[in-house]
C-alpha positions as CSV (number, residue, x, y, z in Angstrom):
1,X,-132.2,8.4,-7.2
2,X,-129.9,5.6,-7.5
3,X,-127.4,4.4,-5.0
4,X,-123.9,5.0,-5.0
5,X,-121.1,2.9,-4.9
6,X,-119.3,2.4,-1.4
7,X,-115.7,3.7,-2.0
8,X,-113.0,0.8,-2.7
9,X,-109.7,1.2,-0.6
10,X,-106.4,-0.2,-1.8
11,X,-107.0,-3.6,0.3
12,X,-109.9,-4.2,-1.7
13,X,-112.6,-3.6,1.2
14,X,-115.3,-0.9,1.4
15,X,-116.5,1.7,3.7
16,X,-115.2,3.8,6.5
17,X,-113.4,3.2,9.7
18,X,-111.4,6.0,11.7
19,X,-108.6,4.0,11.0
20,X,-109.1,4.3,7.1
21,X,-109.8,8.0,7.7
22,X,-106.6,8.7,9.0
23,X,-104.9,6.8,6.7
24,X,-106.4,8.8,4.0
25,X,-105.7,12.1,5.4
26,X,-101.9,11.2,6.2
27,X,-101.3,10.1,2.7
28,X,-103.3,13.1,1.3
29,X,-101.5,15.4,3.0
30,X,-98.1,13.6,2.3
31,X,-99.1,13.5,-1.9
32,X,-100.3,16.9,-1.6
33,X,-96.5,18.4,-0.3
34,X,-94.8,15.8,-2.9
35,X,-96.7,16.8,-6.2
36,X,-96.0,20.5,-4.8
37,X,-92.5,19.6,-4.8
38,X,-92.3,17.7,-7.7
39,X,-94.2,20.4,-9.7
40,X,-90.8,22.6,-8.6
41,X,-88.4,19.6,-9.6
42,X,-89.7,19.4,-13.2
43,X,-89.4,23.4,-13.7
44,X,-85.7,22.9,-12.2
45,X,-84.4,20.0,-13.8
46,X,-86.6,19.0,-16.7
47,X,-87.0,15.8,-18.0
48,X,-83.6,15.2,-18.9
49,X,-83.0,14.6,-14.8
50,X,-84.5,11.6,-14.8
51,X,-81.7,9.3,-15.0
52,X,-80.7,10.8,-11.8
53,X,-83.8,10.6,-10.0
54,X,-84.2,6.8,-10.8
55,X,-80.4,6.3,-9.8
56,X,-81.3,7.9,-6.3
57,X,-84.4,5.7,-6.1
58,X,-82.3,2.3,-7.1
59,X,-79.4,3.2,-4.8
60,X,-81.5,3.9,-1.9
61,X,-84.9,1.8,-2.6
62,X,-84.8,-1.8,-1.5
63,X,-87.9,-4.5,-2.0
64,X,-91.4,-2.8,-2.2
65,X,-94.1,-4.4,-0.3
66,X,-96.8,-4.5,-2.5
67,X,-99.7,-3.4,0.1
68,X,-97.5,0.2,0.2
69,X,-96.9,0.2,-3.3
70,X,-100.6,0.2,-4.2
71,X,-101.5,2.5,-1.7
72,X,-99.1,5.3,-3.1
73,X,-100.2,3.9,-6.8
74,X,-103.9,4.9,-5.8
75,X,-103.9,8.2,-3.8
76,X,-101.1,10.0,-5.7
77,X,-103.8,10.1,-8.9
78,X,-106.5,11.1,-7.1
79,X,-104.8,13.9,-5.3
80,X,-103.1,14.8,-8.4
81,X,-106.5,15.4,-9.9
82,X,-107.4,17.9,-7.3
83,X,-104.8,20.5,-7.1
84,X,-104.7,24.0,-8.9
85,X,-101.6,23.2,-11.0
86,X,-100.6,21.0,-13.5
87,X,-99.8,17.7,-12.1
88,X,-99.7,15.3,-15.3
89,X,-98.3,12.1,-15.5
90,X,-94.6,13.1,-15.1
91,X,-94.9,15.1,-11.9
92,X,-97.5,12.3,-10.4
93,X,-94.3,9.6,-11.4
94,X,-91.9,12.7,-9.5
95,X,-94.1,12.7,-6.7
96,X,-94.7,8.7,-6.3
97,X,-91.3,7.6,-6.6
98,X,-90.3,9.8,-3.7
99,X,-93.3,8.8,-1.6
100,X,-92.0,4.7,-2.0
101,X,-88.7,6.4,-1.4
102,X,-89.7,7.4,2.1
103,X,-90.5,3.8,2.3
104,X,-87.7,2.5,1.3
105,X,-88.9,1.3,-1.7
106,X,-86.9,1.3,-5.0
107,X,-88.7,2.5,-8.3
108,X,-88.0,3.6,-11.6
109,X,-89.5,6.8,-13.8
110,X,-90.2,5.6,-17.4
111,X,-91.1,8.2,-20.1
112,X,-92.6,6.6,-23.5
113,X,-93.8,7.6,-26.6
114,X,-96.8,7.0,-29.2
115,X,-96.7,7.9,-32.6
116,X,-100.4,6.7,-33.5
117,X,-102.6,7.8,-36.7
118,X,-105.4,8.5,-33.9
119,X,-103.4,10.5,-31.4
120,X,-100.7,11.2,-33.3
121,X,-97.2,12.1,-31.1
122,X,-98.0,11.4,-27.5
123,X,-95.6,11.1,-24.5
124,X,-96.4,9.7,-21.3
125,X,-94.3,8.8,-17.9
126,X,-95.1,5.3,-15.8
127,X,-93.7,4.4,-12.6
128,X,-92.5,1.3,-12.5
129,X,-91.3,-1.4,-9.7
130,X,-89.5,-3.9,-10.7
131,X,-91.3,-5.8,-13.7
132,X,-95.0,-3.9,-12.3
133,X,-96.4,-0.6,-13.5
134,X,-97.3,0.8,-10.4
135,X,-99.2,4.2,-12.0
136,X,-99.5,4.9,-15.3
137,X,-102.3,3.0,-17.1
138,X,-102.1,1.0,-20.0
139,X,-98.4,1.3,-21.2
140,X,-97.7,-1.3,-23.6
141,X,-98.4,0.6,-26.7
142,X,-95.8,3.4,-25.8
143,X,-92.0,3.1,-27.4
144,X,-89.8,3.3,-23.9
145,X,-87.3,6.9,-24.6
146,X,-86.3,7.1,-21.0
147,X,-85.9,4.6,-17.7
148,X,-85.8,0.9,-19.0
149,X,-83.0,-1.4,-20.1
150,X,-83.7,-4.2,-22.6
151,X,-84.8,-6.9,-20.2
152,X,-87.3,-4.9,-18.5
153,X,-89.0,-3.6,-21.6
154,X,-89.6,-7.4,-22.8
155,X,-90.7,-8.1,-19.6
156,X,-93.2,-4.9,-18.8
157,X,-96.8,-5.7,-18.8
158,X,-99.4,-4.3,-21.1
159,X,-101.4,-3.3,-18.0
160,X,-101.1,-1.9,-14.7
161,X,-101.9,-4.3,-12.0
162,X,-101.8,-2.4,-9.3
163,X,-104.6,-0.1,-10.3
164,X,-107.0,-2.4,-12.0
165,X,-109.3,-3.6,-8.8
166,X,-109.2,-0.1,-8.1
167,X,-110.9,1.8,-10.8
């Protein structure tokens, strides 16, 4: 049998501590309660709310620091991925930007959409701080409907660099 790989954190370093164990089961427990929440938001207010929610975040957000920003961009995914309801990309970007909220950090909901021979119609919703996808995955081929002004569609990467050392 082969051996498996040691489990990357958000700081880049392997392995456990009962430091990082904590950590993990604060944040789980804290993505858990907001994807359950957001999950309610989305059948309340629909996608059309999201003007507002970014507005909230903008008003009451400040400067992320990027450390907390990447943690929230890596455990809201996984946890997503684990819960009995749906928790696509739109309630994981509910869920996240409320999370950085807490921290008093300011971020923005972006909904996009593909038209593609391959996939045909597609939407998809990012979170974004500032210029940086924070969760979302590749983005640049996605026509921005909902959450960007001009400048900041120029200016969004192709990528999203907060999750790519942590795949």
């Amino acid at each position: 049998m082969g051996k498996s790989q040691p489990r990357q954190w958000p700081d880049g370093t392997t392995g456990w501590t009962p430091g990082k164990a904590l950590w993990l089961l604060g944040m789980a427990g804290e993505a858990l309660a907001e994807l359950a929440r957001a999950r309610i938001v989305l059948a309340r207010v629909a996608a059309g709310g999201i003007p507002a929610l970014n507005a909230v975040a903008d008003r009451q957000g400040g400067a992320g620091d990027r450390v907390r920003v990447t943690q929230v961009g890596w455990i809201v995914p996984r946890i997503s991925s684990r819960v009995p309801w749906r928790a696509d990309c739109l309630v994981q970007a509910i869920a996240a930007q409320r999370m950085l909220l807490r921290r008093q950090i300011a971020s923005r909901i972006v909904v996009g959409v593909e038209n593609g021979p391959e996939t045909g119609f597609c939407a998809h919703a990012w979170l974004a701080c500032g210029d940086d996808v924070v969760m979302g995955g590749e983005v640049g081929r996605y026509a921005v409907l909902l959450g960007e002004d001009d400048e900041a569609k120029a200016a969004r990467p192709a990528t999203n660099k907060y999750s790519s050392r942590l795949e």
